[in-house]
N, C-alpha and C positions, 0 to 999 in steps of 0.2 A: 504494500500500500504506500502510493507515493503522495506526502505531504505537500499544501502547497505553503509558499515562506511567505510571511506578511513582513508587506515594507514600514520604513519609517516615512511619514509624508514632514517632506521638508518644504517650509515655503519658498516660495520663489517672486520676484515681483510683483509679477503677473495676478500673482493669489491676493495680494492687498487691496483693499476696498475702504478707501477715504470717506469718514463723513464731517460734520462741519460742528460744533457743539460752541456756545454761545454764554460767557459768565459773566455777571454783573460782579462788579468788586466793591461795591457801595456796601460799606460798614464793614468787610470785611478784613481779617486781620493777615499781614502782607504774607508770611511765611504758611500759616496755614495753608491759606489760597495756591497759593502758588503749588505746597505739598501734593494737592489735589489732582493742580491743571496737570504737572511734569508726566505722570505715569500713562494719561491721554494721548500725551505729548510721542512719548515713546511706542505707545503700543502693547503698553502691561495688560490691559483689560480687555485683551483680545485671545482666541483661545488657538490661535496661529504666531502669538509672537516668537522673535526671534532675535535673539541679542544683537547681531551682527548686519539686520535688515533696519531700516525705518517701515517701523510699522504702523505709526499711529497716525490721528488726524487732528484735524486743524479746531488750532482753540482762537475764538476771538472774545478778546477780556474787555469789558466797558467799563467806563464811570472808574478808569483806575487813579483817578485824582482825589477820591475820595476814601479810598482803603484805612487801614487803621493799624496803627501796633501796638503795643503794650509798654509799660514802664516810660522812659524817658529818650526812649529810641530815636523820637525824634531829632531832641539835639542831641547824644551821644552818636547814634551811628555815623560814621565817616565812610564815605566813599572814597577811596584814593586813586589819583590819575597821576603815570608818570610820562614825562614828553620826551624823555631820551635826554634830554642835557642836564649837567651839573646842574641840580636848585631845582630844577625841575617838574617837583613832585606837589601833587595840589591835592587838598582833603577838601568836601565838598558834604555835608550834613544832609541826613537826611530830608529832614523840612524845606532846605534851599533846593534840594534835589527835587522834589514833589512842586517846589514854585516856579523850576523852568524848566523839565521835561517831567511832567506828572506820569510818561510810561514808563519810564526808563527801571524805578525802583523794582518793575513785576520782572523787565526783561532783563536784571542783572541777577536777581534773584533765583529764575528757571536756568539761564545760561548756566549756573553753579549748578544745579542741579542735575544736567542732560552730562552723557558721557563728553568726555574732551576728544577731539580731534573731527575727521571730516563726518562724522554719522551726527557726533552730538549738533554740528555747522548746518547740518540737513535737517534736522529736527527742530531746532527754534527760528527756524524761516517759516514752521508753520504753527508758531503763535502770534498773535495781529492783537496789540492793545491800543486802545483809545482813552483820550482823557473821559471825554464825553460817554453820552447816552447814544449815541450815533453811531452808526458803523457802514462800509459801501459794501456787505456783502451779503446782500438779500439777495442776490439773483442765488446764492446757492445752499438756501433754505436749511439755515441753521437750526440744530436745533436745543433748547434750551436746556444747560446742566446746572444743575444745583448741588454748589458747595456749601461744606460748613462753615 
């Protein structure tokens, strides 16, 4: 009696199916939030994922002007930016961060998150935050996730 062998199904591009999922950031608290969106982001919640593929789909984050932290983050956190020359080096607070790119806090936040190199590079091109309530991606009918 000859057995037949069962394969392993490995995914392959082709197998991936993008969808659109849509998160209000209003009152919500930054690292939490963010905790939520990254595993979307990658493709954890999919039952085909795969370390080494981008599996996941697109998060568009609203109202990220409005998020919230805890304790005194706002003025303790420092952002540090360095420009390549002696002296160079600039710390930038949260609060002043949030007064002139209100996105930036969610997308430095996930970038930490996502692996480093070209997959993690491929993976937060498809997070889209807005300060606002507004967003231009109704033609591809998002649809609404709820974090905590």
């Amino acid at each position: 009696m000859k057995m037949k062998e069962q394969g392993t199904f490995i995914t392959t591009p082709k197998d991936i199916q993008r969808k659109w999922y849509v998160v209000d950031a209003q009152g919500k608290t930054l690292g939490r939030l963010v905790a939520q969106i990254v595993p979307i982001l990658r493709g954890k919640h999919k039952p085909y994922f795969t370390p080494n593929l981008d599996c996941g789909d697109y998060v568009i984050v609203v109202n990220a002007d409005k998020i919230h932290v805890t304790g005194k983050r706002m003025d303790e956190k420092v952002y540090w930016r360095y420009s390549g020359y002696p002296g160079g080096i600039y710390g930038t607070t949260l609060r002043d961060l949030l007064g002139t790119h209100p996105t930036r806090a969610i997308e430095i936040a996930a970038k930490g998150m996502l692996p480093k190199g070209a997959l993690g590079h491929q993976m937060i091109k498809k997070l889209k935050v807005y300060a606002g309530a507004e967003h231009p991606h109704a033609a591809q009918n998002p649809e609404v996730l709820e974090v905590e």
